[in-house]
N, C-alpha and C positions, 0 to 999 in steps of 0.2 A: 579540690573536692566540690564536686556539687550534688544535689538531692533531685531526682523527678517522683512524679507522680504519676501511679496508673490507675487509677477509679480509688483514688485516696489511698493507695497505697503507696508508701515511701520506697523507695530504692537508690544506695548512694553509691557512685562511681567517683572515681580519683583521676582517671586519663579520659580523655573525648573520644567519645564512640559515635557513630552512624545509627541512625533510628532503626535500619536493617538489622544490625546486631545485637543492639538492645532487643529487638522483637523474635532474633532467632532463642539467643539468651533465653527468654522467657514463655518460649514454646508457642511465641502468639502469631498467628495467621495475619499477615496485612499486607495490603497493598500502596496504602498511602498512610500520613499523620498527620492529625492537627498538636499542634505546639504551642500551649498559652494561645488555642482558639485559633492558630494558624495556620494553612495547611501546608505540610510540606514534603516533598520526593523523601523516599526511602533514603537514602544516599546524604540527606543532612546531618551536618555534624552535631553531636550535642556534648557541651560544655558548664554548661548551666544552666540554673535551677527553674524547674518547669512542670507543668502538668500537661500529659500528654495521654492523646487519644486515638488509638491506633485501629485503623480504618480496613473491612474489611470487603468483600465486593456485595453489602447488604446497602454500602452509603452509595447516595450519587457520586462525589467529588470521586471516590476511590474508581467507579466505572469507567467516570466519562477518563480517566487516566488509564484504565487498560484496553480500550477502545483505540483511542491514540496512540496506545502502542500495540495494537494488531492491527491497527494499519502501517505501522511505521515496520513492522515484520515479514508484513505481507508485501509491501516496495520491496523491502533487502532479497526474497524468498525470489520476486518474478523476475528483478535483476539479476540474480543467480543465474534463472530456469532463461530468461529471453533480456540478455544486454540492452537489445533494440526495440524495446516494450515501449509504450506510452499509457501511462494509467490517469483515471481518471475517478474521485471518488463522489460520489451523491447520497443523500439520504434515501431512504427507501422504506419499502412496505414492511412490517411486521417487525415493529422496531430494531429495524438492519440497517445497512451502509450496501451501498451499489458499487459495483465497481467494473469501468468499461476498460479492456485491453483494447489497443489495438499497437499496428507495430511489429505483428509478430506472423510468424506463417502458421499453417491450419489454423483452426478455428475454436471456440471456448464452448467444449463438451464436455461430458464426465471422466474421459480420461483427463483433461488438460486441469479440471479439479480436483483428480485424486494425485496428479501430479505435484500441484500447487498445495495441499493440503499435506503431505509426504513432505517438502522441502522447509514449507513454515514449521511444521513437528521437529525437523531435525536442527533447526533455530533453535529451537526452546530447548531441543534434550540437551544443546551444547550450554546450555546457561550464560551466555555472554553477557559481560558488563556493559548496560546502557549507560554512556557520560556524556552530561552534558558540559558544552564548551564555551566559552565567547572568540566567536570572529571580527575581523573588521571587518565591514561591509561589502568591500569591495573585494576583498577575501570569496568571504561568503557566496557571491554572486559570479567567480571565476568559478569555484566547484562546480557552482550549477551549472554555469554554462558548459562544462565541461563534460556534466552528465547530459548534457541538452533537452533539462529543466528549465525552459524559457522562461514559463507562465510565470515561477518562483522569479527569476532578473526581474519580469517584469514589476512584479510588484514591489520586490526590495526599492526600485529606483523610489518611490513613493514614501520609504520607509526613511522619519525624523533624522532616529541616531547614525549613530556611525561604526555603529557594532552591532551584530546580532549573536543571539543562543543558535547552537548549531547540538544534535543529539549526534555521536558517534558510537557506531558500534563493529568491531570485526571488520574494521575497513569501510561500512557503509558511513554516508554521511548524509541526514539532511533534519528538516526543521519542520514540526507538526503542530502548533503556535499549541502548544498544553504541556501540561508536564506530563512523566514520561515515571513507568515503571522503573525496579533500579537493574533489572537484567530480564533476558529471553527468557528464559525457565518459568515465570510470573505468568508468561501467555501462552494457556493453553486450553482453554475451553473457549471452543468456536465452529461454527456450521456453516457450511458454505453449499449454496444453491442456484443452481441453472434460473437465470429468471432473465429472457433475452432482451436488449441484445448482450447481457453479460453474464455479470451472475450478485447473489446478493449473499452476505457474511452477515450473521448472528452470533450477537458474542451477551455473555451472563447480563441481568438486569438487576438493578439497586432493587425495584418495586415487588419483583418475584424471588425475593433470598441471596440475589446473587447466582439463578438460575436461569439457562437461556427457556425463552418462549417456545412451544411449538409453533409452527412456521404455520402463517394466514395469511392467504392472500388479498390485496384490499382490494379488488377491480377498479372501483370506484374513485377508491384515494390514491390507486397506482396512476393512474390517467392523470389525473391532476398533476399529480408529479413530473409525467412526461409531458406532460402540453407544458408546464412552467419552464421544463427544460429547452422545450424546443423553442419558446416565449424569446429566454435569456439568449437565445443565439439569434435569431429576428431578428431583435433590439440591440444586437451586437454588444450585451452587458452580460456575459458568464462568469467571469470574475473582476473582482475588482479594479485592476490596472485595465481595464477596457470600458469599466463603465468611469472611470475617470477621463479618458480619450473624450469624452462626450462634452464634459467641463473646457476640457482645454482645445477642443477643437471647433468649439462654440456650436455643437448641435444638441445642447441642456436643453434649449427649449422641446426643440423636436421629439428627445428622449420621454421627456415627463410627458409631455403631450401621450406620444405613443401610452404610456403607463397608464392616464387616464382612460385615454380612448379602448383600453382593453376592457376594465371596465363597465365604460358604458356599452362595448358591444357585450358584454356578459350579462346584462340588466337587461337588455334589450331581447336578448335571445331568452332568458327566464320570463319577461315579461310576453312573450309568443306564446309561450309551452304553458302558459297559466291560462293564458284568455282562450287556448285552445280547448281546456278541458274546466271555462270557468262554471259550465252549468253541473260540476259534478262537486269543484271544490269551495268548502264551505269554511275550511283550517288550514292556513298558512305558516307553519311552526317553521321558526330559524334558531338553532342550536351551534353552536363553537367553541372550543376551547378560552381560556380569558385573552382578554386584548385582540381579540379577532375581528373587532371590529362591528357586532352585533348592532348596534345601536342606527350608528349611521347607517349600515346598512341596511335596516330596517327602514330611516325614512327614506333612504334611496328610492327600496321597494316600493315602497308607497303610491311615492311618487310616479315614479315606472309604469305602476298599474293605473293611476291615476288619468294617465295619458292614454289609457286603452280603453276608459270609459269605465273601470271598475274603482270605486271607495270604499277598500277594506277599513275598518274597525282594530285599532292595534290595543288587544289587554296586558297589563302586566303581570305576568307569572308571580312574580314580589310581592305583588297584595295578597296573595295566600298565602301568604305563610301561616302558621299555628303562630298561637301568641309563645313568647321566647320559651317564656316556665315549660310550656307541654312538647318542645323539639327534643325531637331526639340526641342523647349527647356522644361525643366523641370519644377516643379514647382515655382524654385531661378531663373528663368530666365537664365539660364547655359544650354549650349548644351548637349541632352542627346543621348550620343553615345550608350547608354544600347537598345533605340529602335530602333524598326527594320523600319522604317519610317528613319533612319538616314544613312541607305545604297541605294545606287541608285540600288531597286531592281528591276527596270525597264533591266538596262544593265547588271545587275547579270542575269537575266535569258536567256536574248537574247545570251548575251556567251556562256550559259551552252548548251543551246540548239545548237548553231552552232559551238559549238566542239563537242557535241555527230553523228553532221550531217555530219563531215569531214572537216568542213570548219576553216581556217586561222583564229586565231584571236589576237588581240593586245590586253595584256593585260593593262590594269592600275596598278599603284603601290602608297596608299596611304602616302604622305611625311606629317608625324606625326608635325615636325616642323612648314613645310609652313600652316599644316591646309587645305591642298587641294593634290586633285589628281595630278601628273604627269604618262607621258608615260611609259610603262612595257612593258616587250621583246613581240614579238609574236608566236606564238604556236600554235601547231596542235597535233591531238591524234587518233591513229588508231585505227578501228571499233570495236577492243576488249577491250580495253585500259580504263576503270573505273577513274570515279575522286574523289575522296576524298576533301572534305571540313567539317570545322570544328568551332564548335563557339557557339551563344549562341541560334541564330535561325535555326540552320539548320535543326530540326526537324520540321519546321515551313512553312507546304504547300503555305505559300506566295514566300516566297524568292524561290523556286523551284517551280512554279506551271507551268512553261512550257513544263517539263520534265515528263512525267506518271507515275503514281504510280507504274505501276511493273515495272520498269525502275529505283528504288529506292533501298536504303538496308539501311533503317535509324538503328541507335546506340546511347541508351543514357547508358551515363556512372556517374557516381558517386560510390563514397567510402560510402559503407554503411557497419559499422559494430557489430557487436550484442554481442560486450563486457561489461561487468558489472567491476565497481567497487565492488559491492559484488551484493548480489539480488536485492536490494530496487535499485537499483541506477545505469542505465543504462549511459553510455556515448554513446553522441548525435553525429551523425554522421556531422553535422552540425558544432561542437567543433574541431572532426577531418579535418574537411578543412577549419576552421579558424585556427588553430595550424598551417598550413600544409602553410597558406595565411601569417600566423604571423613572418614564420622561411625563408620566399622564400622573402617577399618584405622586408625583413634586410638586407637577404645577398646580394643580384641583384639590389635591387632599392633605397636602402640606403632611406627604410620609418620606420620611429618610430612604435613601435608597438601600442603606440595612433593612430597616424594616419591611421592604419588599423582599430582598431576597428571603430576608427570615421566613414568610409569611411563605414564598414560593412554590416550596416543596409540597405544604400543603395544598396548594393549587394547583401542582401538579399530580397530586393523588387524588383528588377528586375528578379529577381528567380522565384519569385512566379508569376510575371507579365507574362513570355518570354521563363522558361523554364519548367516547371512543368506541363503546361496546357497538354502537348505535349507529356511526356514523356510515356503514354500508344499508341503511335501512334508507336513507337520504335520496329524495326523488332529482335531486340536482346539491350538484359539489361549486359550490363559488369559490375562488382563488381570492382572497382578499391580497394577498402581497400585491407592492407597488415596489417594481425593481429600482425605480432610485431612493424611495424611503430612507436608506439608509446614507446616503448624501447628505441630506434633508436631518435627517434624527442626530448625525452627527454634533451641531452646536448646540445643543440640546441635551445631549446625555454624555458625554464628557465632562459639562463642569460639574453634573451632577455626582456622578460616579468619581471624579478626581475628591471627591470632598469626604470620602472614606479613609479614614487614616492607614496605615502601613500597618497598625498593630490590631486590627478590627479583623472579626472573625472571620469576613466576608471583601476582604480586602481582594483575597485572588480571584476570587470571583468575579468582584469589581476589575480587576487587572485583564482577566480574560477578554472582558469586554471590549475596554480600552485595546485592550492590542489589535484588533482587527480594525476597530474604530477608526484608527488614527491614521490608518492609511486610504479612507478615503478622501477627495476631493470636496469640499463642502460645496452644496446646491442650494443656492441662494433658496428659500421657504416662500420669496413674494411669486416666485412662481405655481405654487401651491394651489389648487383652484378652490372657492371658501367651501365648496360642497366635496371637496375631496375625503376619504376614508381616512385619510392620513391625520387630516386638521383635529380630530374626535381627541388624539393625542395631543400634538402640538399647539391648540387652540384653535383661535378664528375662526371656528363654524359657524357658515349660514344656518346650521340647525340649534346652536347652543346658544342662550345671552352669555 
């Protein structure tokens, strides 16, 4: 006999049940469960005594698991429709997944969608039981070959154990490194769109109810996307087991090199496109999601421009804040410094504007202790002389709306990059600046890497709140990804993340990471140049003591 708990309410069972059936039992809607704080597949058994929380497609962890299994639906669905298919998944615009066929005769139009969208439907209406299994490895790695899934051999060979989780369903078999609904019938709300050269799948979002988006196209941030993809094939690094060939073939140095030198020709080509139009701009605003690397790449800038005869002035957004007491507060009744209501943008503009006008001004310097402004030096900028700010509004025509628009040169930056662990299974560019948040506030701010994750979500709500909206407003897109970073981040965020215990709420979270982790090659970091974007994380920046 054991007792669970659902929002304090007691309920006692006598035989072990699966968390699916407790939740059918009790009429409750869910896709995933946390368990004494743990998350786990529909499909676990429970035995004893617990307090549990059943997940519905409002939470992240519940998404990003039906996500991974409408991709794991949509393999079974084109293996069906075309045996001799080769698929391949990527991120995409408007919180989607891309996905390129090829392999197959005619071509990916609307019938060969409504095709594919008819055969995933009738996956689902059969309800088939998703089980997961352990193989041995070399198991594991005959299936694939057999389905002539190379990319997967490839990178199993790189893989510790000697066993892996393999999902089976109705005959299909393969492996989507996440957990996994408990059957087909669970996936059924999803969009699929011509977006060439393939098409892209929208599936419901944690941040909008559990509802999909309508479909926006990014130009701006689509391009990025495809130059990074074309980047990862250049540099012969599109998935892991190839950017390891580089370690073990001894062409590390050339690789990073290559990484760098992207880089400095994208600093180089932004530093053109400014000095071309410097007699108009007067406002250099760089805005990015967290861990994108703002900072350094701001003195980058600088510098860049520096070399072309112009010495921008870089302000801190941070010194305006309002004093803590008069911020606006969140939903916990807690000041939320994430809005832009929480900077005196009254006096942010009247500055901006009377230093672009010649005029003296005293700046403020926010004291993080006291919770309130104190006096800052004062300053002046001559009539060629550009300013640089940087944060999470500045693409954001409020906070500058004194200033004119061609008098601007906005810049949104983020790390976006278009590596596969093999085909099925893209790593989320989102992963890379938590990894990047996980390995920076250990060694600098001495925060548990629970305490980041805890913190995260709210990080990723003021993203989608403050800076996303904006990011097509952006006079130029800089790629901060550095395709071997994660060679690199490797010894660095492993022992971090292993120091999470097995019983900690954030355990698979942590585990998630680790698993794609571990299969790569580690890149020596003395190869790391001290002015690289990377060091801002891992230390030793020529910009930082």
């Amino acid at each position: 006999m054991y007792t669970i708990k659902i929002q304090n309410k007691p309920y006692i069972y006598e035989e072990k049940k699966t968390l699916e059936a407790i939740a059918k039992e009790l009429g409750i809607v869910a896709y995933a469960a946390k368990v004494n704080n743990r998350l786990r597949e529909l499909g676990y058994y429970m035995n004893y005594d617990a307090n549990i929380e059943f997940l519905d497609l409002t939470n992240h962890e519940a998404v990003r698991m039906y996500e991974t299994s409408l991709r794991y639906l949509m393999l079974m669905a084109i293996e069906r429709l075309y045996p001799t298919a080769t698929v391949v998944f990527h991120q995409s615009v408007s919180r989607s997944f891309s996905v390129q066929v090829s392999g197959i005769k005619g071509k990916i139009d609307r019938p060969f969608l409504q095709k594919l969208e008819e055969e995933i439907k009738k996956i689902s209406d059969a309800n088939f039981p998703i089980i997961r299994k352990k193989m041995a490895k070399a198991d594991a790695m005959a299936v694939y070959a057999a389905k002539h899934y190379d990319d997967k051999v490839d990178v199993l060979r790189y893989r510790p154990e000697d066993t892996v989780n393999v999902y089976e369903c109705d005959g299909y078999i393969n492996y989507m490194f996440g957990y996994m609904v408990s059957s087909t019938g669970m996936v059924r709300e999803f969009r699929l769109h011509l977006y060439n050269p393939g098409f892209i799948c929208q599936y419901p979002r944690a941040e909008l109810g559990g509802k999909i988006p309508p479909f926006e196209d990014s130009p701006r941030y689509g391009r990025m996307l495809s130059d990074a993809k074309q980047w990862s094939v250049t540099c012969d690094a599109d998935t892991i087991a190839k950017m390891n060939r580089h370690v073990e073939n001894g062409t590390i140095i050339d690789f990073v090199n290559m990484c760098e030198t992207k880089h400095n020709n994208q600093l180089a080509e932004l530093g053109l496109k400014i000095k071309q139009d410097i007699e108009n701009i007067r406002l250099i605003a760089i805005a990015g999601p967290s861990s994108s690397g703002k900072t350094t790449f701001s003195h980058r800038l600088r510098i860049e421009l520096m070399t072309r005869g112009i010495k921008p002035l870089k302000i801190s957004i941070d010194d305006y804040y309002l004093d803590r007491d008069d911020a606006p507060k969140d939903e916990f009744g807690q000041p939320d410094l994430e809005h832009i209501d929480a900077l005196d943008v009254d006096l942010f503009n009247r500055h901006l504007l009377d230093l672009i006008q010649g005029e003296e001004v005293q700046l403020p310097v926010f004291d993080f202790k006291l919770g309130k402004r104190v006096l800052g030096p004062k300053i002046s900028i001559s009539h060629d002389q550009p300013i640089i700010i940087e944060g999470i509004h500045a693409l954001n025509e409020k906070l500058t709306s004194l200033v004119p628009k061609h008098q601007k040169f906005k810049i949104y930056i983020s790390p976006s990059t278009q590596i596969n662990i093999d085909n099925h299974n893209p790593i989320i560019a989102t992963d890379v600046r938590l990894l990047r948040r996980i390995v920076r506030d250990a060694k600098y701010r001495k925060t548990s890497p629970a305490n980041t994750f805890a913190m995260w979500q709210s990080v990723r709500r003021g993203e989608f709140k403050w800076i996303y909206p904006f990011q097509e407003e952006a006079d130029y897109v800089f790629n901060t990804e550095l395709t071997y970073e994660l060679g690199v981040m490797k010894k660095y965020a492993l022992p971090v993340l292993s120091s999470i215990d097995r019983n900690n709420e954030y355990f698979i979270q942590a585990n998630r990471l680790v698993k794609f982790l571990k299969y790569f090659k580690d890149i020596d970091d003395r190869l790391v140049p001290c002015n690289s974007l990377l060091r801002e994380f891992i230390g030793e920046s020529c910009f930082y003591e």
